[in-house]
C-alpha positions as CSV (number, residue, x, y, z in Angstrom):
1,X,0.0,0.0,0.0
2,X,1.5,3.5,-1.1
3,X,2.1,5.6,1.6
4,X,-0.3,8.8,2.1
5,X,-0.3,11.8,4.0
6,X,-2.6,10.5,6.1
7,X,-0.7,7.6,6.9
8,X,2.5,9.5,7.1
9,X,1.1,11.7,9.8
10,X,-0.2,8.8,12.1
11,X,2.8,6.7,11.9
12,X,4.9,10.1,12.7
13,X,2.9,10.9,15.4
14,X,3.1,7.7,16.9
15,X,6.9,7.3,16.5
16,X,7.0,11.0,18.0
17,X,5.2,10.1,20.6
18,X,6.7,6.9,21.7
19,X,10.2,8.9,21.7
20,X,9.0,11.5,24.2
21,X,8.2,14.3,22.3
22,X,5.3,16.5,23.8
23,X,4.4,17.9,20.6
24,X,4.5,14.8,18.4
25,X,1.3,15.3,16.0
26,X,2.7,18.8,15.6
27,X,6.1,18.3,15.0
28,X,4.8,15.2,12.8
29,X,2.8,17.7,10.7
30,X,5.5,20.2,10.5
31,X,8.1,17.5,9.2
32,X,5.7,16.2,6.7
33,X,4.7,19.9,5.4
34,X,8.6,20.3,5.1
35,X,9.5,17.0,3.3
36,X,6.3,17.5,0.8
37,X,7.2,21.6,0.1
38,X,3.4,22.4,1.6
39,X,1.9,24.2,4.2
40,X,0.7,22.4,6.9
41,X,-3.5,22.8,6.1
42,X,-2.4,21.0,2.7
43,X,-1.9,17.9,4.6
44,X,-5.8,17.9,5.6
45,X,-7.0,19.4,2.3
46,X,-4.8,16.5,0.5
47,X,-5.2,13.3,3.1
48,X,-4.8,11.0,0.4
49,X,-2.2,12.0,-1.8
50,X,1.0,9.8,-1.7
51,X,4.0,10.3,-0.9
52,X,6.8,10.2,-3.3
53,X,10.0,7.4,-2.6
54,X,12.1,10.7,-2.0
55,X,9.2,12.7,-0.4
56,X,9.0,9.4,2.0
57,X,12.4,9.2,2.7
58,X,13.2,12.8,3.9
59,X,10.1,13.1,6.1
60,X,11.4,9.6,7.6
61,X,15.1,11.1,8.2
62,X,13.5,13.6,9.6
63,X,11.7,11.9,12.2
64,X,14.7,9.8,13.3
65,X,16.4,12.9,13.7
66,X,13.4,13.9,15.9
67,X,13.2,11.1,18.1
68,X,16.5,11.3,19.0
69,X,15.1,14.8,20.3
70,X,17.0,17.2,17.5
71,X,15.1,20.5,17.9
72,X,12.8,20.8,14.9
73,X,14.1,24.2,13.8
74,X,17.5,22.3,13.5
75,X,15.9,19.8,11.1
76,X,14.3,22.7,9.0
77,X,16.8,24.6,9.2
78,X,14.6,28.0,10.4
79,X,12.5,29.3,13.0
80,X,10.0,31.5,12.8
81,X,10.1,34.5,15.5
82,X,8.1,38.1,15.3
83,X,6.7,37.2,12.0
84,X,10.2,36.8,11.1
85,X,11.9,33.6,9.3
86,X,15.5,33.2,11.0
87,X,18.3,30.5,9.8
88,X,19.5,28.8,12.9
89,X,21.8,25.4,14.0
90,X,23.9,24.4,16.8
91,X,25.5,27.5,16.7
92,X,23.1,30.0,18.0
93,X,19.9,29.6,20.7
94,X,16.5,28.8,19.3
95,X,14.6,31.6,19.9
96,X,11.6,31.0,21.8
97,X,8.3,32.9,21.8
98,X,8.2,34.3,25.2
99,X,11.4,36.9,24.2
100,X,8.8,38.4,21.8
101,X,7.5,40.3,24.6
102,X,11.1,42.0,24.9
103,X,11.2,43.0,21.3
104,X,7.6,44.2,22.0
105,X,8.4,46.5,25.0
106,X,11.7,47.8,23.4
107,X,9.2,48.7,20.2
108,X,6.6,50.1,22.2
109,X,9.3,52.5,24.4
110,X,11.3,53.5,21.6
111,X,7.9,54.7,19.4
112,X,7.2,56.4,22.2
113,X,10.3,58.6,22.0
114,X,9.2,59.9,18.4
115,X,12.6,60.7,17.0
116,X,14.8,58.9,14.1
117,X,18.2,57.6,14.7
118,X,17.7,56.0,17.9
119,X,20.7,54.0,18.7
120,X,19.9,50.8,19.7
121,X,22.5,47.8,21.3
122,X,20.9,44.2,21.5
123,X,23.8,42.2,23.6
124,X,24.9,39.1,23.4
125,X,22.5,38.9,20.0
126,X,23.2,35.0,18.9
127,X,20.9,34.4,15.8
128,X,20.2,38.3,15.2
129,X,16.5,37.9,15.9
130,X,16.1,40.6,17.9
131,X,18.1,43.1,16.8
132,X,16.8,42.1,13.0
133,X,13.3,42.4,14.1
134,X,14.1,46.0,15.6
135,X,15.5,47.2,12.3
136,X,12.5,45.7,10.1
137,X,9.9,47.3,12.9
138,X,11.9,50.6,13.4
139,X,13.3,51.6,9.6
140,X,15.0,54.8,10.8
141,X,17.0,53.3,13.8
142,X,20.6,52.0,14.0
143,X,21.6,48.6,15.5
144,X,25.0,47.3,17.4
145,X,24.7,43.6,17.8
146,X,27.7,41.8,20.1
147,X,28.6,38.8,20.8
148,X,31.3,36.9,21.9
149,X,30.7,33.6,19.7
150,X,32.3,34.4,16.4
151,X,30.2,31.4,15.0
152,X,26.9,32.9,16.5
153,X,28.1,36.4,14.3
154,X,28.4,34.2,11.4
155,X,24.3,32.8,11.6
156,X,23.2,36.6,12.8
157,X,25.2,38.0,9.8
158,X,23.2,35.5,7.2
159,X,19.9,36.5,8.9
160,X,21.1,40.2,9.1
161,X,21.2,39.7,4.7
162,X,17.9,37.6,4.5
163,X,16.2,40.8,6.3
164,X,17.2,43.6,3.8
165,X,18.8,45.3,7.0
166,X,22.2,45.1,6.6
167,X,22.9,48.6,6.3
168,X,21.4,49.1,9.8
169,X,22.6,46.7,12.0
170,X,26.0,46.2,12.8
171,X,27.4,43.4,14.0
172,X,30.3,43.2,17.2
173,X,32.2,40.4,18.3
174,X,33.1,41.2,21.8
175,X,32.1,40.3,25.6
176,X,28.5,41.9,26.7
177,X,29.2,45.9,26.3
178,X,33.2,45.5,25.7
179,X,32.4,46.2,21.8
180,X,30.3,49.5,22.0
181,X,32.2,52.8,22.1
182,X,29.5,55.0,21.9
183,X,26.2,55.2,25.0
184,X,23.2,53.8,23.0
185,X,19.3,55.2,23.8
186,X,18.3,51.7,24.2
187,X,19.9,48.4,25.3
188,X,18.1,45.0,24.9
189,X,19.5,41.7,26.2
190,X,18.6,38.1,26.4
191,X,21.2,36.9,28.5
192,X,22.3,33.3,29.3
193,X,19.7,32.7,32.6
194,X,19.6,29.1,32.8
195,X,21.7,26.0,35.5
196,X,23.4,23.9,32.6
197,X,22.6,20.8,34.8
198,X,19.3,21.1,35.0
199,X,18.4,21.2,31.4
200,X,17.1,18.4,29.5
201,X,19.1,16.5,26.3
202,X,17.1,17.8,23.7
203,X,18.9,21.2,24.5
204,X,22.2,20.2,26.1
205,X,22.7,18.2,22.8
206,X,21.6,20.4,20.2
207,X,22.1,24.2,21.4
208,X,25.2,25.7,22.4
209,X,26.3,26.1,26.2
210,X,27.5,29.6,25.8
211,X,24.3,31.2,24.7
212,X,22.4,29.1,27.8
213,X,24.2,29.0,30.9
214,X,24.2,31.3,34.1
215,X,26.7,29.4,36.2
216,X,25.2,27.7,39.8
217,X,22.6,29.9,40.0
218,X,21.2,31.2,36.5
219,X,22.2,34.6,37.7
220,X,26.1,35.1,36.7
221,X,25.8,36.9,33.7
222,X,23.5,39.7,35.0
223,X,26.2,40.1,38.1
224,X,28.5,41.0,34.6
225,X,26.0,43.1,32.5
226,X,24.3,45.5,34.7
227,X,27.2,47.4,36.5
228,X,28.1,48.0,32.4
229,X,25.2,49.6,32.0
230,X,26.0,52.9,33.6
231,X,28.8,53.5,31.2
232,X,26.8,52.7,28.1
233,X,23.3,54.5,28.6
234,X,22.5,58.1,27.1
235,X,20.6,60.0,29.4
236,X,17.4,59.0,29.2
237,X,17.8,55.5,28.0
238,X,16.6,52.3,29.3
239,X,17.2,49.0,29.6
240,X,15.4,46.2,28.8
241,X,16.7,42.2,30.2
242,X,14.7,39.1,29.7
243,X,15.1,36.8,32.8
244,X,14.2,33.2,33.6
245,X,11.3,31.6,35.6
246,X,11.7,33.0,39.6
247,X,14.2,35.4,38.9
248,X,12.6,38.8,38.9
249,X,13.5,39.6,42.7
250,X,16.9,38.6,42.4
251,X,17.9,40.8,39.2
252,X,15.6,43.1,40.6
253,X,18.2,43.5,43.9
254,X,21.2,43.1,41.5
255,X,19.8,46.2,39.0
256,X,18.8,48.3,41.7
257,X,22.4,47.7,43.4
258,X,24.4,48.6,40.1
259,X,21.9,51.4,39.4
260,X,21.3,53.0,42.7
261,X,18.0,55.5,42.2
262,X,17.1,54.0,38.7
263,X,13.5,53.0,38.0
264,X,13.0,49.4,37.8
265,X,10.0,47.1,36.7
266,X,8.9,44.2,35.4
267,X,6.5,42.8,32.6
268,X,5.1,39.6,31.9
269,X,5.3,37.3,28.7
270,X,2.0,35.9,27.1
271,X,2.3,33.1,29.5
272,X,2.1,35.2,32.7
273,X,5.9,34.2,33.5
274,X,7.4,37.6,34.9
275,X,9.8,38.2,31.9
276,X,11.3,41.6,31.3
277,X,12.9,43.7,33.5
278,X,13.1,47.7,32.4
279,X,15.6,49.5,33.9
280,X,15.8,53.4,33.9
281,X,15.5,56.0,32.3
282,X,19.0,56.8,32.9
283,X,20.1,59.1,34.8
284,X,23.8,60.0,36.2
């Protein structure tokens, strides 16, 4: 019996599901849409068309590489972030939806200021999502990206073409602020927040260490970044951090002790998770 999209999808999503993964009759649908060049509502309009010996074999590869818990936007190649298609691999952090509510507040503050040529520093920037979805969403602002990983530069550069924005973002290898030389009106960050340990395989394996952990506690790189901040704010400016789950009191005490009399607060993802932490405006 020739294999159809119908069949395809409940054998994936068994195999999927079997293996562990907690999203298997998405990720199923998502592999087969990639392997047949379709979007995933063709599979349901199209239930009983069959699938190719090649078509077949890819969407087969691809679960294997699945099961053995290979982030899907490895296998494709891309993820999709603030409407945004980005080029990622184990060189850069997947973005994840909840830092959409930091590119949110960052475009909702610097709208606010009504002025072109804001100058805007995303640090530690890894895949370029943020600063590249800044630079499509604010056309007349200017972008400093750093990052230490010269390999993470080299997927935010590719991403940095795909988006037409190259003439607006530049990118800075360097550690945290070292690269800047100039105070910026705006500073975003989604800094490494997580205990190495206590992550599961499917990211240990597949996503790089650098871009993920904040030593014992989750908390070492904002101990680093925020007493940098006073030397890299225009007045007025503000700071934007995206933290982890239970960690808004203690960057909370660490932002308010590197920035003594600076306004700090906090704002929550779609989830509800306390997520953000906005710091300033500066003020010397």
């Amino acid at each position: 019996m020739a294999c159809t999209v119908a069949i395809a999808l409940a054998q994936g999503s068994e195999a999927l599901q079997d293996s562990g993964s907690p999203t298997a009759r998405l990720d199923a649908e998502v592999l087969l849409a990639h392997a047949l060049g379709r979007r995933r509502v063709d599979l349901y309009m199209h239930p009983q068309r069959p699938l190719t010996v090649v078509e077949e074999s890819s969407y087969r590869d691809s679960l294997a590489r699945r099961s053995r818990q290979e982030p899907v936007s490895h296998i494709l190649g891309r993820k999709e972030f603030y409407g945004l298609s980005f080029v990622v691999d184990q060189r850069v952090l997947v973005p994840r939806p909840e830092t959409e509510v930091l590119v949110e507040r960052a475009l909702d503050w610097a709208r606010a200021q009504d002025r072109a040529g804001l100058q805007i520093a995303d640090i530690g920037t890894g895949s370029g999502c943020i600063a590249v979805a800044l630079a499509v969403q604010l056309p007349q602002a200017h972008l400093l990206a750093t990052d230490i990983s010269a390999e993470a530069l080299q997927v935010a550069a590719e991403n940095v073409r795909r988006s037409g924005v190259m003439d607006r973002v530049q990118l800075l290898q360097g550690d945290l602020c070292a690269p800047l030389t100039a105070r910026v009106d705006l500073l975003v960050a989604n800094p490494p927040y997580t205990v190495w340990e206590t992550l599961p395989e499917g990211i240990t394996a597949y996503e790089p260490r650098l871009a993920l952990d904040g030593g014992d506690d989750g908390l070492a790189i904002y101990r680093r970044l925020l007493p940098q901040l006073s030397n890299h704010l225009q007045v007025g400016a503000i700071a934007l951090l995206e933290i982890g789950d239970g960690q808004e009191e203690a960057v909370v005490a660490l932002a308010r002790a590197a920035l003594p009399g600076l306004s700090v607060q906090i704002w929550p993802d779609e989830t509800g998770w306390l997520r953000v932490v906005e710091i300033g405006p500066y003020g010397p």
